[in-house]
N, C-alpha and C positions, 0 to 999 in steps of 0.2 A: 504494500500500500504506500505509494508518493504522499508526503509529507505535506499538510497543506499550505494554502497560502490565502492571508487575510488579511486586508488592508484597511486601512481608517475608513479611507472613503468611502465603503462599502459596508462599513460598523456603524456608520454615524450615522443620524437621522439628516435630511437635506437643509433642514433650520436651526440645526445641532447648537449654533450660539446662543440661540435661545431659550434651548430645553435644557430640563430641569433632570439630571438621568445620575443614575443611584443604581450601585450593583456590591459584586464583593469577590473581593484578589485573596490569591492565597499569597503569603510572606515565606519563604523557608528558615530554617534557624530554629535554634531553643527556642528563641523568644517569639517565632513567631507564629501562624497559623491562617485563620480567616479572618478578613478583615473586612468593614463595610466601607464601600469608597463611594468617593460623587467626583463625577467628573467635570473639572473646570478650565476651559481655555487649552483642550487638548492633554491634561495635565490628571490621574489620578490621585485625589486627595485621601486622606486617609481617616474616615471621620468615626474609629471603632470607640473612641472614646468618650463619643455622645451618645452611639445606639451600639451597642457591642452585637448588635442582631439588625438584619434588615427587615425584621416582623416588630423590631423594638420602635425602630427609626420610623416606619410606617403609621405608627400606633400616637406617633405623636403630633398633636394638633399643629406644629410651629415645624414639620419637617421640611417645607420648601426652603425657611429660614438656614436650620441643620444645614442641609444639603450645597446651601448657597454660601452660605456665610462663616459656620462654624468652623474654629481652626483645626487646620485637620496638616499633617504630615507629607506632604510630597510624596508622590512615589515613583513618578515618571513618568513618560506620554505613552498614551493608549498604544502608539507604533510600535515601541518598546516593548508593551507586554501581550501585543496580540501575538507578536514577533517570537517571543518564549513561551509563548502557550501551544502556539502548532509546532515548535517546534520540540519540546519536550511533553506535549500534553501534561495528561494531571499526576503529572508527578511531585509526590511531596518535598524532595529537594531542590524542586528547582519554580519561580516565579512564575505564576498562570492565573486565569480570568477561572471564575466562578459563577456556576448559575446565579441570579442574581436575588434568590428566595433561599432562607434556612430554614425557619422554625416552622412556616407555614405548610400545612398539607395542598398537594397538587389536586385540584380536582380539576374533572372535564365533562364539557357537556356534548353530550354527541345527538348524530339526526337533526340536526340545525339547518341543513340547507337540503333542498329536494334535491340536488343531483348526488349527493351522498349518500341521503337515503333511501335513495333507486340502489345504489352500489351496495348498500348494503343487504337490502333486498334479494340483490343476485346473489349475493356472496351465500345466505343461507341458501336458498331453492340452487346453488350447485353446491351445497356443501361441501363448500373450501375448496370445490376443484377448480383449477382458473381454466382448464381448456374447455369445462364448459359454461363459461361465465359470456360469451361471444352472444352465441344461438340464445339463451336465458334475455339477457338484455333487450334482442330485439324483437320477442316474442312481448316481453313485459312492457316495453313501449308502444307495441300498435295496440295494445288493451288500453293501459290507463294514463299514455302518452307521458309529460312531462310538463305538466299545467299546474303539478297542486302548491306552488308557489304560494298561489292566490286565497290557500286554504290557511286559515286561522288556527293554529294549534287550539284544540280543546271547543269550536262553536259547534253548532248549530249544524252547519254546513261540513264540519269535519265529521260530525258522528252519522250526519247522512250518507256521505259516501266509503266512511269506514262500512256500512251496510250492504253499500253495492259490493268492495270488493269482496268483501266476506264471501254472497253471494255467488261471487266468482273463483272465489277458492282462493283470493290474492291476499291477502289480508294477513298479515304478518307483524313479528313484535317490536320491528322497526320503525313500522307504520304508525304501530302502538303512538311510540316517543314521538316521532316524529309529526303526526296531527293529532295525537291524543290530550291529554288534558295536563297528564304528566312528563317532564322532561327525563332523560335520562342523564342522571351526572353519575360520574363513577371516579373514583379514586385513582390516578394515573400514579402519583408517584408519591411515597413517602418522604417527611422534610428531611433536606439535605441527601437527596441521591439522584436531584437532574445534574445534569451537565450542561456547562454555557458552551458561549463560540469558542472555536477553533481547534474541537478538540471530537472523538468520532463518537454517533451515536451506535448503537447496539441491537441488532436484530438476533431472535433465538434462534441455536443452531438448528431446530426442530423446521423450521418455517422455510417453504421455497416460494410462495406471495404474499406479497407484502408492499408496505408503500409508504413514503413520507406522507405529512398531516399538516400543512402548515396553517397557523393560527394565530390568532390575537388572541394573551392572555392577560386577564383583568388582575389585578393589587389590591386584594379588598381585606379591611380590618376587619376587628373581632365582632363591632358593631355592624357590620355589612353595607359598610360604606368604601366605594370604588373610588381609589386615590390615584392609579397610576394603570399602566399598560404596557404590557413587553410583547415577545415573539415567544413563539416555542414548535417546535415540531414535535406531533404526537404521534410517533412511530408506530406503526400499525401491523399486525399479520393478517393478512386477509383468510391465511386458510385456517389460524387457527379460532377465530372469530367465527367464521362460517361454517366449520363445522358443527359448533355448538355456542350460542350465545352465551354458556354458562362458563365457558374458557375466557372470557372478556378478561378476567385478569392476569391469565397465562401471556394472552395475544399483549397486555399494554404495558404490564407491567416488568420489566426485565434490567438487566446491569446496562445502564448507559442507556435506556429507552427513552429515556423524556429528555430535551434541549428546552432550555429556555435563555434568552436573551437578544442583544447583547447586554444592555441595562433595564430599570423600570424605570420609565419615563414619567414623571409625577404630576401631576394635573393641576395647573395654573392659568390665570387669566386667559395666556397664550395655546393651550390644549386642554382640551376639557373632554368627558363621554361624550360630547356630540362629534368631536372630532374622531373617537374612536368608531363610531357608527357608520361613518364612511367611508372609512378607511378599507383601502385595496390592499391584498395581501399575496404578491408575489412569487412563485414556486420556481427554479430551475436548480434543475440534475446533470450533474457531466458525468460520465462513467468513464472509466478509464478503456472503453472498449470502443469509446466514440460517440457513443448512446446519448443524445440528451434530449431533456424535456425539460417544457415550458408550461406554466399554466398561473391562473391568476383566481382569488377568492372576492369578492365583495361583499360587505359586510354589511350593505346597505338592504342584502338577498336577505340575510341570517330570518329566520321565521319565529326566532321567541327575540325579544330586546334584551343587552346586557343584563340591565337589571333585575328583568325577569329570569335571568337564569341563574343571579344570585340570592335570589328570593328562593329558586328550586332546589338551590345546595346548603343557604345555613339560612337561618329566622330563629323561631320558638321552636321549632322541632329539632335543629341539630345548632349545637354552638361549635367556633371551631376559639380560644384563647385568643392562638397565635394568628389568627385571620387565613385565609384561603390565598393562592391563585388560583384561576378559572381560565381554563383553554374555553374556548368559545366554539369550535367545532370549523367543518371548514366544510367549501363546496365541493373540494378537490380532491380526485378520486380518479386515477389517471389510467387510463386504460388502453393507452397506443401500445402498440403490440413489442417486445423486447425477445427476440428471439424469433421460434415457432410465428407463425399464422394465428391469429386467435387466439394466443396464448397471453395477451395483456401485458402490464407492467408488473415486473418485478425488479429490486433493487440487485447491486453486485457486489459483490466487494468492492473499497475502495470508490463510491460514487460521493461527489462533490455535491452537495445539498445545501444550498444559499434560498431562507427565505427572507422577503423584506418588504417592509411600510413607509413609505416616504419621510412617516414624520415619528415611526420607529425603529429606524435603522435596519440592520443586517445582520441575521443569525445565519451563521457557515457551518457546517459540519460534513466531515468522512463520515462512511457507514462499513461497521466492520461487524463482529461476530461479539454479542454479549459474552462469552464464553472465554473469548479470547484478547479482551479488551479488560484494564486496568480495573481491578476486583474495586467494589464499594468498601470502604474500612472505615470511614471519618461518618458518626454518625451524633447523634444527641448526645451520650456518656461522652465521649468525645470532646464535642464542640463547649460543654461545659466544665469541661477538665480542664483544656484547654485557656479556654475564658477566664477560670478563675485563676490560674496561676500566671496570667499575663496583669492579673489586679484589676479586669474588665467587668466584675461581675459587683454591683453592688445596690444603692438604694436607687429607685428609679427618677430621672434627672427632673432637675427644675424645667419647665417650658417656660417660653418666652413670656405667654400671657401673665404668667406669675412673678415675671419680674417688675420691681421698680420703673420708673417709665425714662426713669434717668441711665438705668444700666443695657450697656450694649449685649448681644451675644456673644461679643466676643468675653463674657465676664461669666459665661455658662459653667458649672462646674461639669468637672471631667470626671468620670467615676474611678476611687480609689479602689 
């Protein structure tokens, strides 16, 4: 597998002076570990000593303040470390970029866009075989074509023609989620086991289809309030989802399966959820065999609203502490043939996987063998062993609103 290569321009968002973008570096050394950084003027800052967590820094009403303002350590320009992360990955000796989430659980909402939920449709009625996913497709299109866009998850109008299909024998539990009343969110990844840019994501060695997922993933605190917005690809196995819906966690869950990044972009004046609502979402694949594909999401398609789909994952029936991110689901579902005739898309070793937002940058990633890729080892016991013996771990900080109207942030205290 060729080593990748990732450049700023290609990491930053197109207004990147302006955005307000928060993530977390690993440091090697005794002393060092994970760190939460904000990026200013090209430059990683080092700001673990106001939110020692990026679930801690989220959680605070004054964090655009943090992000912007609070004195934080130099660590060197983004080129610099995107530059040691492809090229030693996530190796604990040596300097690299980190997904940009710890404590918070990954969650994801899938069957969000109709051309997805056709795909996944196929995937069951050929269970999990892709060479008969062709013939399937376009049998299930001259039936109930590719209109239900227009359908309202959960009305009137959905539970009438959830009848017809039934009727027709089409009527499936993607269908469920996908015009039904209920969303389906599922657990992608446990805190602290995605992976950021520049470093490869992990398919099971079990799986021969499968496919990148690219997404816009929501920032939301414990009270269920959406602060920010990043990228993530949610690695997908088609066969082993489509064999059995009840494998959903074999198929998403695996070593190096979830990307998220390259920062969270935090929501200010200048970017707000209505910017995320329109927002296009980009997909292109290089393989090292020649192979590439293109394809794009919009989010303006998506069939539940952000908010209603983190209404569907925490409220009064599920709390999460440390706050959620939320993959949002994607329309894309790539089915140009790789190989065989009718054999669809499947990933290869070593394929180049760049997805991106204009006004959220650029998540890059290899795609290698979960199996064969850098074991998960750094987890919660961990990150808090860690934390307290770097003296990061202590009373939870002053916010700005509670200070004096005469003291600046830079007078915040630092946790002992």
């Amino acid at each position: 597998m060729s080593m990748l290569h990732v450049s700023s321009e290609e990491t930053l968002p197109e207004d990147a002076a302006g955005a307000t973008l928060v993530g977390r570096a690993w440091l090697p050394g005794v002393e060092g570990g994970p760190c939460v950084v904000a990026l200013r003027d090209g430059q990683l800052h080092d700001i673990t000593a106001h939110a020692p967590t990026t679930a801690a820094l989220l959680a605070r009403p004054d964090r655009l303040d943090v992000a912007r303002r609070a004195p934080g350590t130099p660590l060197g320009t983004l080129a610099d470390w995107l530059r040691s992360t492809c090229e030693h990955g996530p190796d604990p000796a040596r300097r690299h970029l980190l997904a940009p989430c710890d404590l918070q659980v990954v969650k994801a909402a899938g069957v969000t866009f109709v051309a997805s939920m056709l795909e996944r449709v196929i995937e069951e009625q050929a269970r999990g075989d892709a060479s008969r996913a062709h013939a399937i497709r376009e049998s299930m299109t001259a039936v109930i074509g590719s209109n239900l866009a227009a359908v309202k998850p959960g009305s009137p109008e959905a539970r009438e023609l959830k009848g017809v299909l039934a009727a027709q024998g089409l009527w499936s539990q993607y269908l469920e989620v996908g015009i039904g009343p209920d969303a389906e969110v599922f657990t992608k990844a446990t805190p602290l086991s995605s992976v950021g840019t520049g470093v490869p994501v992990g398919l099971h060695p079990g799986s021969d289809w499968n496919n990148p997922e690219p997404e816009v993933v929501l920032a939301v605190t414990a009270d269920g309030e959406i602060v920010g917005a990043s990228l993530g690809n949610d690695v997908n196995l088609r066969d082993f989802e489509g064999r059995s819906a009840l494998l959903l966690g074999k198929a998403k869950d695996n070593n190096a399966s979830c990307a998220i990044g390259p920062f969270i972009r935090l929501f200010d004046a200048e970017f707000t959820l209505a910017d995320v609502e329109q927002a296009v979402v980009t997909l292109e694949v290089r393989g090292e065999d020649g192979f590439t594909l293109a394809g794009s999401s919009s989010m303006a398609r998506i069939s539940r609203s952000p908010a209603e789909m983190v209404g569907h994952a925490m409220g009064a029936h599920h709390q999460y502490p440390d706050g959620i991110l939320l993959f949002c689901g994607t329309m894309f579902a790539p089915t140009d043939d790789r190989g065989a005739p009718g054999a669809g898309f499947t990933h290869h070793d070593g394929d180049r996987v760049a997805i991106r937002s204009a006004r959220l940058g650029g998540l890059v990633n290899s795609v290698g063998r979960s199996d064969r890729l850098s074991p998960w080892r750094f987890g919660i016991g961990a990150l808090m062993g860690n934390l307290a013996a770097r003296g990061l771990l202590g009373p939870a900080p002053v916010t700005t609103a509670e200070l004096p109207h005469d003291l600046s942030l830079a007078t915040l205290p630092r946790h002992a």
